[in-house]
N, CA, C and O atoms as a printed pandas DataFrame, in Angstrom:
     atom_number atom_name residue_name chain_id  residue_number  x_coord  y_coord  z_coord
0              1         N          UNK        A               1  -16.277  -30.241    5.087
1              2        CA          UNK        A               1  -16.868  -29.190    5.885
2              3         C          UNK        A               1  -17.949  -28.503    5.056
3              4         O          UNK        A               1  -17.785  -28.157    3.886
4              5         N          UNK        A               2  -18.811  -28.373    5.597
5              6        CA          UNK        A               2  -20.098  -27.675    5.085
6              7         C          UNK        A               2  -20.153  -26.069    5.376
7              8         O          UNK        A               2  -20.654  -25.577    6.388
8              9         N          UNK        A               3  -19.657  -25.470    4.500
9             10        CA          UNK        A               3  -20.259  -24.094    4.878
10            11         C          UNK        A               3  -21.257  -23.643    3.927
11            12         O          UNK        A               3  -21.360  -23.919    2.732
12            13         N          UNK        A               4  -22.425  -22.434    5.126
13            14        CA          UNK        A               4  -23.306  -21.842    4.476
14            15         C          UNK        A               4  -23.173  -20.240    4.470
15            16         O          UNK        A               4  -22.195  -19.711    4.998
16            17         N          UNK        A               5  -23.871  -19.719    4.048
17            18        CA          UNK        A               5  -23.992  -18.373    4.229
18            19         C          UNK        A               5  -24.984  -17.747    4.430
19            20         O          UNK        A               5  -25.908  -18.548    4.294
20            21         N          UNK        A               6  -25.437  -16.623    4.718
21            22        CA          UNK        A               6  -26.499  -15.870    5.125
22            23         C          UNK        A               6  -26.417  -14.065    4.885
23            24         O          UNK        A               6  -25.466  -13.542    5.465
24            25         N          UNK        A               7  -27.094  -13.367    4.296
25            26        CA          UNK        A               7  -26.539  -12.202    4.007
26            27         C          UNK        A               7  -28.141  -11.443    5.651
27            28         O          UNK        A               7  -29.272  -11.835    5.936
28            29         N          UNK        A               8  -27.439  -10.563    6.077
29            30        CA          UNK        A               8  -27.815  -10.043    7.130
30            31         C          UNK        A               8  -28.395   -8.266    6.742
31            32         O          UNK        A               8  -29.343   -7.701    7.287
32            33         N          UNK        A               9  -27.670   -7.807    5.875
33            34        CA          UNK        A               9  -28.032   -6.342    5.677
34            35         C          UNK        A               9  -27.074   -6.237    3.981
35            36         O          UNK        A               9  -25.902   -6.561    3.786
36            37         N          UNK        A              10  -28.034   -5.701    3.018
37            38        CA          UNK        A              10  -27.699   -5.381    2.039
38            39         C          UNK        A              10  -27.644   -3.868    1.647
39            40         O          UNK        A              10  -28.637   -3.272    1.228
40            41         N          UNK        A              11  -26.176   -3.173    1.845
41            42        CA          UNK        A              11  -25.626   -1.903    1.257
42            43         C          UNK        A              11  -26.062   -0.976    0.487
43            44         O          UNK        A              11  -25.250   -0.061    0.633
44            45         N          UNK        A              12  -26.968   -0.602   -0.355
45            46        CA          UNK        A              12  -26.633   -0.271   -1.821
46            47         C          UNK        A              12  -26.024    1.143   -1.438
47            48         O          UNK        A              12  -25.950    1.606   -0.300
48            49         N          UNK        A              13  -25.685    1.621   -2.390
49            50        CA          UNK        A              13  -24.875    2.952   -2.920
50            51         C          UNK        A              13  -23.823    3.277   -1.600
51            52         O          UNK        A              13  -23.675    4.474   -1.353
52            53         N          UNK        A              14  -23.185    2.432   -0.855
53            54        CA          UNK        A              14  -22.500    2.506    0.326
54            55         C          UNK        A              14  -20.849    1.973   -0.665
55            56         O          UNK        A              14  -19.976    1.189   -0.291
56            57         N          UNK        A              15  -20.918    2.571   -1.653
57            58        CA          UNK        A              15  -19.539    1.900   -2.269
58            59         C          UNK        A              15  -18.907    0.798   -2.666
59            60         O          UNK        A              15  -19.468    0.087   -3.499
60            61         N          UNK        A              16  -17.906    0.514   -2.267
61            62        CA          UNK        A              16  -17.047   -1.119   -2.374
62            63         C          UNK        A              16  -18.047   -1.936   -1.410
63            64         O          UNK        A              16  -18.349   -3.062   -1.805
64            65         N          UNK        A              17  -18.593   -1.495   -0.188
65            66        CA          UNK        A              17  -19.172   -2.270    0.530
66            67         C          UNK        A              17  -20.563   -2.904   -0.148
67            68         O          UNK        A              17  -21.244   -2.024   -0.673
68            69         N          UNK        A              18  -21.047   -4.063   -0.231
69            70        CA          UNK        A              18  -22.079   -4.661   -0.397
70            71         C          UNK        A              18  -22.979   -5.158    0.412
71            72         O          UNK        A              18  -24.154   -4.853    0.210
72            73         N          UNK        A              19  -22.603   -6.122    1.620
73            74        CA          UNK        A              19  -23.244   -6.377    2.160
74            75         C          UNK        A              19  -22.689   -6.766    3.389
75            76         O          UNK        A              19  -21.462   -6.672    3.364
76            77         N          UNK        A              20  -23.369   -7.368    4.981
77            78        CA          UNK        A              20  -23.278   -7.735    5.910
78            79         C          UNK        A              20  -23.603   -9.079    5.805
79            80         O          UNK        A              20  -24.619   -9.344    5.163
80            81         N          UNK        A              21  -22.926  -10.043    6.324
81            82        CA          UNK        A              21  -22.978  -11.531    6.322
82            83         C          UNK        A              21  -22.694  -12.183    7.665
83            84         O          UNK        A              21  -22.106  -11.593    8.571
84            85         N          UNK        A              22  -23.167  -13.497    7.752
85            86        CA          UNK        A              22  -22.860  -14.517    8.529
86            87         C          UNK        A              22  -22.422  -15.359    8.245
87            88         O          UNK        A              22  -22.630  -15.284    7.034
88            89         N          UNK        A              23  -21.384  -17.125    8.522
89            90        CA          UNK        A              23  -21.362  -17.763    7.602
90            91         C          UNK        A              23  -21.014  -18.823    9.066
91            92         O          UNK        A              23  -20.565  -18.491   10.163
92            93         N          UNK        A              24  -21.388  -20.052    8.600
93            94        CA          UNK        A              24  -21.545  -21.316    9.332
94            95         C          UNK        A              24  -20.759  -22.015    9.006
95            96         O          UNK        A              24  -20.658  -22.266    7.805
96            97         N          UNK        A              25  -20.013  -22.523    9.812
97            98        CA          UNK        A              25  -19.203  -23.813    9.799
98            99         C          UNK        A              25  -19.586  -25.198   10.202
99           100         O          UNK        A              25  -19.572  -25.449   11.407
100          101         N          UNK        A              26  -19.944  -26.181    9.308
101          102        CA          UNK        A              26  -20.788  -27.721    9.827
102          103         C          UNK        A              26  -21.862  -26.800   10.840
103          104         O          UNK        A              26  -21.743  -27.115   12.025
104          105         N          UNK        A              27  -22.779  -25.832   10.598
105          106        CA          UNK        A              27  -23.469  -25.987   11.288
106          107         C          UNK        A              27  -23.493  -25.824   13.171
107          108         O          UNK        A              27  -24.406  -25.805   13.996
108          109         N          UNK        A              28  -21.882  -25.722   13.267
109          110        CA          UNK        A              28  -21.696  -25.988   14.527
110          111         C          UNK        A              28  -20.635  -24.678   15.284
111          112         O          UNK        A              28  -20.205  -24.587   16.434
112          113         N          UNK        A              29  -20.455  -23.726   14.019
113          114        CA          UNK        A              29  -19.653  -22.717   14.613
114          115         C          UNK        A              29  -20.215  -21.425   13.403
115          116         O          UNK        A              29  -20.675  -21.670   12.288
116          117         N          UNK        A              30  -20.009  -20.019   14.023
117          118        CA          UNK        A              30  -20.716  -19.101   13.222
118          119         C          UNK        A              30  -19.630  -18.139   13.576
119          120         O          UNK        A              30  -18.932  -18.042   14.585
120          121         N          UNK        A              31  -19.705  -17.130   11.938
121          122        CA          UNK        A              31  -19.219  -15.779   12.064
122          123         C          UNK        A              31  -19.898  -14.744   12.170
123          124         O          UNK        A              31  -20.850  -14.834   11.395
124          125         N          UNK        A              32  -19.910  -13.899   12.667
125          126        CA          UNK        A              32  -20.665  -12.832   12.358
126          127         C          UNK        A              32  -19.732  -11.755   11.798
127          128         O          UNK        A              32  -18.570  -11.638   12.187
128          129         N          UNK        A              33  -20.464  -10.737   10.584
129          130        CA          UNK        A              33  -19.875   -9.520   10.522
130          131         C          UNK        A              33  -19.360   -9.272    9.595
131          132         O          UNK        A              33  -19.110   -8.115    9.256
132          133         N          UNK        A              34  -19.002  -10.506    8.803
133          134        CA          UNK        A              34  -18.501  -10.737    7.538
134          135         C          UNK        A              34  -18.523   -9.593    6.573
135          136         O          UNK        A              34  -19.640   -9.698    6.067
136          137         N          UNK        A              35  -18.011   -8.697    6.097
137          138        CA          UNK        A              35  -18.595   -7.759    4.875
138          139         C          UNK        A              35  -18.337   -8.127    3.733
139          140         O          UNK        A              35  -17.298   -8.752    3.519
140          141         N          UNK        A              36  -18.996   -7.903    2.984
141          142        CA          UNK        A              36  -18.457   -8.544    1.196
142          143         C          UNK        A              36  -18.128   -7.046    0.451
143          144         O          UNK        A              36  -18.649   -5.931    0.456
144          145         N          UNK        A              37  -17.140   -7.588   -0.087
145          146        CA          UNK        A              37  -16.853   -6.189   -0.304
146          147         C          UNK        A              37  -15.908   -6.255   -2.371
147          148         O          UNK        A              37  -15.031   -6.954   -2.879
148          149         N          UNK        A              38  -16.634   -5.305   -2.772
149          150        CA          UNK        A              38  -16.219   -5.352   -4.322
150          151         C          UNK        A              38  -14.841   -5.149   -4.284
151          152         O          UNK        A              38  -14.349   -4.202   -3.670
152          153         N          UNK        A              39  -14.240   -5.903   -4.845
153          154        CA          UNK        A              39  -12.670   -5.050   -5.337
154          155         C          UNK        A              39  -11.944   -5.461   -6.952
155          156         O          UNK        A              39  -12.501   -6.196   -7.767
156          157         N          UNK        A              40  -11.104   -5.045   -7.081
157          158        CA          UNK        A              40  -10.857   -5.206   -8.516
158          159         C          UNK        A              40  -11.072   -6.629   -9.260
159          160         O          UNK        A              40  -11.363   -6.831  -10.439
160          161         N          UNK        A              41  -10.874   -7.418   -8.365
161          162        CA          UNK        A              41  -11.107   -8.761   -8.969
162          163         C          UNK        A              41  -12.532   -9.550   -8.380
163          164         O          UNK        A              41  -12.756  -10.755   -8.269
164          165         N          UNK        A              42  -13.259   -8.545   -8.104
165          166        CA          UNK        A              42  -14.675   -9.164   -7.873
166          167         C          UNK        A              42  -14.925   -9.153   -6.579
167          168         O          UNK        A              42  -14.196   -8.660   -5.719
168          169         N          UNK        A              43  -16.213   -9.829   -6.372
169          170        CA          UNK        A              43  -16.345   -9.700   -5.156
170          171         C          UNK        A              43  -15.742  -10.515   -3.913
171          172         O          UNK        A              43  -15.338  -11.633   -4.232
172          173         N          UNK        A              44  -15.606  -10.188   -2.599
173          174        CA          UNK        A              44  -14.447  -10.919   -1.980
174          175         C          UNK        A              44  -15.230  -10.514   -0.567
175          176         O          UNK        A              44  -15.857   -9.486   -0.313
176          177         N          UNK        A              45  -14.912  -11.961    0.459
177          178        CA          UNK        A              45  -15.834  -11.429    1.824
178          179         C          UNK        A              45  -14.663  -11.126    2.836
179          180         O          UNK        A              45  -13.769  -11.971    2.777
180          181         N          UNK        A              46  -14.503  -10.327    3.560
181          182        CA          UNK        A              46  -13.908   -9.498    4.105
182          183         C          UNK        A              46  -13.840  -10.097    6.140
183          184         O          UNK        A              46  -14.906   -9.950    6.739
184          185         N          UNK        A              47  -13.229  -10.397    6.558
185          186        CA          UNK        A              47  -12.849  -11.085    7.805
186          187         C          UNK        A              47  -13.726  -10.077    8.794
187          188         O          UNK        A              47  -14.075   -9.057    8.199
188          189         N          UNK        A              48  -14.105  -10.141   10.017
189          190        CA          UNK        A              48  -14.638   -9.388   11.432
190          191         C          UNK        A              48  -12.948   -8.527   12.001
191          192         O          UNK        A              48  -11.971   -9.127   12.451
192          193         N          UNK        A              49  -13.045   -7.366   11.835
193          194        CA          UNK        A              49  -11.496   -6.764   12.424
194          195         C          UNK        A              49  -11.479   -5.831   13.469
195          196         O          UNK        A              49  -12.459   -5.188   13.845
196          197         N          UNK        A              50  -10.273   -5.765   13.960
197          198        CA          UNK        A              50  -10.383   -4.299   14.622
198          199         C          UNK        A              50   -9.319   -3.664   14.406
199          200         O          UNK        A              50   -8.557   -3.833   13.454
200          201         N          UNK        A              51   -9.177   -2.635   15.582
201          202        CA          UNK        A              51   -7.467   -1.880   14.957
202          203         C          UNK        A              51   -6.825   -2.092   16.383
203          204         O          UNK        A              51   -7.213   -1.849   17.526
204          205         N          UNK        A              52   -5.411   -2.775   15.717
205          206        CA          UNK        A              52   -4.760   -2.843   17.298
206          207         C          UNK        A              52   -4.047   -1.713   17.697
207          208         O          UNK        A              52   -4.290   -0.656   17.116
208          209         N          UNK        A              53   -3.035   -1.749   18.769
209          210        CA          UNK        A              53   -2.636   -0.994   19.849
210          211         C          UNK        A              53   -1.664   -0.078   18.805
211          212         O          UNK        A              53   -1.441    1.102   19.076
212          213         N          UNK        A              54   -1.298   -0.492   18.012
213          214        CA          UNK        A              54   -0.525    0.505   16.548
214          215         C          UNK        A              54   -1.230    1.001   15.367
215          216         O          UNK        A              54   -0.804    1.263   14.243
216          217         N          UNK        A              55   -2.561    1.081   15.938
217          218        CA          UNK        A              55   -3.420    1.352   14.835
218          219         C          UNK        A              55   -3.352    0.500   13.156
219          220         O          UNK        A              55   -3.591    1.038   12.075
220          221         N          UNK        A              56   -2.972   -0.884   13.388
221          222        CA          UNK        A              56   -3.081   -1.667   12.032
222          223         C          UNK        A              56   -4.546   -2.492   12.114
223          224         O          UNK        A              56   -4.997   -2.978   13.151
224          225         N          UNK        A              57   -5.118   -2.538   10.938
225          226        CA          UNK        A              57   -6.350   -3.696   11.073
226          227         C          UNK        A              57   -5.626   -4.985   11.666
227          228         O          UNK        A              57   -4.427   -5.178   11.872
228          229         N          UNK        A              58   -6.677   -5.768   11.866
229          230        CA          UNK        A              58   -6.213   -7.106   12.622
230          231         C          UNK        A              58   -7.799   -7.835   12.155
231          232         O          UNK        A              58   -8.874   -7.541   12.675
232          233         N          UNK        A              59   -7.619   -8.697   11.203
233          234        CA          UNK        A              59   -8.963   -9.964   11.881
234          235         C          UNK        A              59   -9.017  -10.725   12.815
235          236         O          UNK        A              59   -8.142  -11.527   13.142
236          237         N          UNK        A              60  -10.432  -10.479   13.520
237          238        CA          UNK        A              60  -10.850  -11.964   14.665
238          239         C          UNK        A              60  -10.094  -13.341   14.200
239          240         O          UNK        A              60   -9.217  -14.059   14.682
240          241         N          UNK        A              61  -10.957  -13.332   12.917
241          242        CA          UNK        A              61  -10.580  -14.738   12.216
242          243         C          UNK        A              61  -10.193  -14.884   11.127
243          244         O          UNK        A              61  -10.021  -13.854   10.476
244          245         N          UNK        A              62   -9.941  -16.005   10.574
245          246        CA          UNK        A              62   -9.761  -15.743    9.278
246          247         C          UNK        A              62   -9.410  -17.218    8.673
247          248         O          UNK        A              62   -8.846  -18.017    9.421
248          249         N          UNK        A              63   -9.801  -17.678    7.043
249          250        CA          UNK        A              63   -9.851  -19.065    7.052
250          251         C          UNK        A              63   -7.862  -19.310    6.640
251          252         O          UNK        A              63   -7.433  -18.471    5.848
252          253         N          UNK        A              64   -6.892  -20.291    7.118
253          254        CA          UNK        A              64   -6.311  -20.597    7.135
254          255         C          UNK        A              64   -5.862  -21.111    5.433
255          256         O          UNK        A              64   -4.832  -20.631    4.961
256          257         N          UNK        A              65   -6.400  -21.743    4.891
257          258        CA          UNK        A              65   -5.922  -22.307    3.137
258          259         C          UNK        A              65   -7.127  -21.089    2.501
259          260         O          UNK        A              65   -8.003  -20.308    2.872
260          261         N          UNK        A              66   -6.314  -21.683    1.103
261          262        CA          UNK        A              66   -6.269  -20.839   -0.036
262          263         C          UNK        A              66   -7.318  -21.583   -0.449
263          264         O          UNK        A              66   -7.617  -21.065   -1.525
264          265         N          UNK        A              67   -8.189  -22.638   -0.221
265          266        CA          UNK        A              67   -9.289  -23.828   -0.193
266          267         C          UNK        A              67  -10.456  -22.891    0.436
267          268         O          UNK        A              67  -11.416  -22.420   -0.174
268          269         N          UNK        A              68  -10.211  -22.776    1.485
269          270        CA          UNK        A              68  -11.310  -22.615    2.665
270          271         C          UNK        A              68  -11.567  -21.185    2.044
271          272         O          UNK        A              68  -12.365  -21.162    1.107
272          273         N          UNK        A              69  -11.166  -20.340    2.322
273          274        CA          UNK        A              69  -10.737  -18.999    1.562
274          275         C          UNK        A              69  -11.490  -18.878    0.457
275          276         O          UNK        A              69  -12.484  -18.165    0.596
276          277         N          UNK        A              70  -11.318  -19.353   -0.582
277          278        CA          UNK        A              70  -12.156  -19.437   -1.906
278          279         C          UNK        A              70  -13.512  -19.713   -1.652
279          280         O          UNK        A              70  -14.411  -19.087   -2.214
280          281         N          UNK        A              71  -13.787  -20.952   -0.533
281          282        CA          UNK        A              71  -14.907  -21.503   -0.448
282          283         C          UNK        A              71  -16.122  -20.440    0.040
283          284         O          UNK        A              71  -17.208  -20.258   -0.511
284          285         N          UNK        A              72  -15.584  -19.798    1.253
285          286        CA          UNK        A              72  -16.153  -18.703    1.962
286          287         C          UNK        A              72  -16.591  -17.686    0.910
287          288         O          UNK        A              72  -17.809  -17.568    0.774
288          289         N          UNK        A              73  -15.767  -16.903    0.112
289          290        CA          UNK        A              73  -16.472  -16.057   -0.903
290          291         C          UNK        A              73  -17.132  -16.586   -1.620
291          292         O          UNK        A              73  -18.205  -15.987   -1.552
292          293         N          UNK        A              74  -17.236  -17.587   -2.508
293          294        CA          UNK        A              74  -18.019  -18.574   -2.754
294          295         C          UNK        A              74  -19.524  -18.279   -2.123
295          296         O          UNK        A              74  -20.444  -17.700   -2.702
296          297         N          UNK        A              75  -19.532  -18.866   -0.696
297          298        CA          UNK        A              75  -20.805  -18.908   -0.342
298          299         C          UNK        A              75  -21.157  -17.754   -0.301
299          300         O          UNK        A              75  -22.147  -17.639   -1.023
300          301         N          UNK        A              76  -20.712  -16.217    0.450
301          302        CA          UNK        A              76  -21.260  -15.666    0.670
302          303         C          UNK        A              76  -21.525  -14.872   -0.107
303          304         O          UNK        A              76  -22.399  -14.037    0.121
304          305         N          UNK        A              77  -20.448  -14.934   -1.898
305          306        CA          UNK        A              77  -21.191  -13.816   -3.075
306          307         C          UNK        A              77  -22.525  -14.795   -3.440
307          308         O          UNK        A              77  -23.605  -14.223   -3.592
308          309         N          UNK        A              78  -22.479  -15.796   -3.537
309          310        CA          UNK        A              78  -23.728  -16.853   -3.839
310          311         C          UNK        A              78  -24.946  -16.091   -2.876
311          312         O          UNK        A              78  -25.926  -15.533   -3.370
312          313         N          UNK        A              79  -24.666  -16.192   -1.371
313          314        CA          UNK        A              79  -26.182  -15.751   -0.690
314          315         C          UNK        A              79  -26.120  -14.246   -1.502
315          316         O          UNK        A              79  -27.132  -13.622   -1.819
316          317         N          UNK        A              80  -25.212  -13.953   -1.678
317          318        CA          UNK        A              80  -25.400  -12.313   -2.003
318          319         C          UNK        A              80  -26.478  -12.173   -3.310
319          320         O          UNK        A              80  -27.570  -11.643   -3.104
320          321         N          UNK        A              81  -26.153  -12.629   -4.548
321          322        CA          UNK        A              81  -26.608  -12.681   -5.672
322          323         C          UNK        A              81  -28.074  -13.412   -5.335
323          324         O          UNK        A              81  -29.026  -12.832   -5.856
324          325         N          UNK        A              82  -28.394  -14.570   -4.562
325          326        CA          UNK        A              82  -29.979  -14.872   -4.102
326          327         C          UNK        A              82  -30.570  -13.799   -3.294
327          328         O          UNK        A              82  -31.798  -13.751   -3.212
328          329         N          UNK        A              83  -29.915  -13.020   -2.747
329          330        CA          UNK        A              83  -30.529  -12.261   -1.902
330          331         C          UNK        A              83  -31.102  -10.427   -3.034
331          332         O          UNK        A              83  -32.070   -9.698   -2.817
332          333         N          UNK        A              84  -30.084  -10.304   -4.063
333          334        CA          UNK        A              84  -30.114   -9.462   -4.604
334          335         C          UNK        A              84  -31.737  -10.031   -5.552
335          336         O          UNK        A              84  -32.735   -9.327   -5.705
336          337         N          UNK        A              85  -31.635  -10.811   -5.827
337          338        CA          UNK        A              85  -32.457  -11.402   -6.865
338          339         C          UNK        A              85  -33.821  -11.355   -6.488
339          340         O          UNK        A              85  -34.728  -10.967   -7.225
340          341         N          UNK        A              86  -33.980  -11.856   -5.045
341          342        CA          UNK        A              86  -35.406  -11.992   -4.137
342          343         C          UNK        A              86  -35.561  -10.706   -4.351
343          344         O          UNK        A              86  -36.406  -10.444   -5.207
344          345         N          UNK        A              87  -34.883   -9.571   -3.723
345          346        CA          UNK        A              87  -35.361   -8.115   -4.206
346          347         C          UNK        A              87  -35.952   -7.318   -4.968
347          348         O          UNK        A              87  -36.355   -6.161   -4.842
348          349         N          UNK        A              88  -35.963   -8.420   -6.166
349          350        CA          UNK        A              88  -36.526   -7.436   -7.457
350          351         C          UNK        A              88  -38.199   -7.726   -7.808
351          352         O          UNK        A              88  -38.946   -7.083   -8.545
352          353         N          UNK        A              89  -38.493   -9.029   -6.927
353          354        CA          UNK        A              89  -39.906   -9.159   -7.127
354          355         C          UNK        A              89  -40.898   -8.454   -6.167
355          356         O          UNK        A              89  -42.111   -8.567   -6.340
């Protein structure tokens, strides 16, 4: 499976939050909403949620293995760090 990433809106001084993302699956399925978000062990991209009928978060989605999972932050601290970088010129 091919995933990509795409950073959509970059944060600064908004805290743990970093950025707004998208991320593609083969090209043939998309997330929107993604947030990347700092936490003690680095940076980590954060699922599309809401709050259910008991007021707990809930994600839309979310990747199933501890594979896919890795892969996703992966891409999207990667667009993050190209996207930070284009910025400075």
């Amino acid at each position: 499976m091919t995933i990509t990433a795409k950073i959509h809106k970059i944060l600064p001084g908004k805290g743990r939050l970093k950025a707004i993302a998208e991320v593609r699956l083969d090209d043939m399925f998309v997330i929107h909403n993604i947030r990347l978000v700092e936490g003690t062990k680095g940076l980590f991209a954060a699922m599309p949620s809401y709050v259910d009928h008991n007021g707990e978060w809930r994600d839309y989605c979310f990747p199933v293995t501890a594979e896919c999972s890795a892969t996703i932050n992966s891409a999207v601290a990667e667009a993050y760090r190209e996207a930070c970088g284009a910025l400075q010129y």
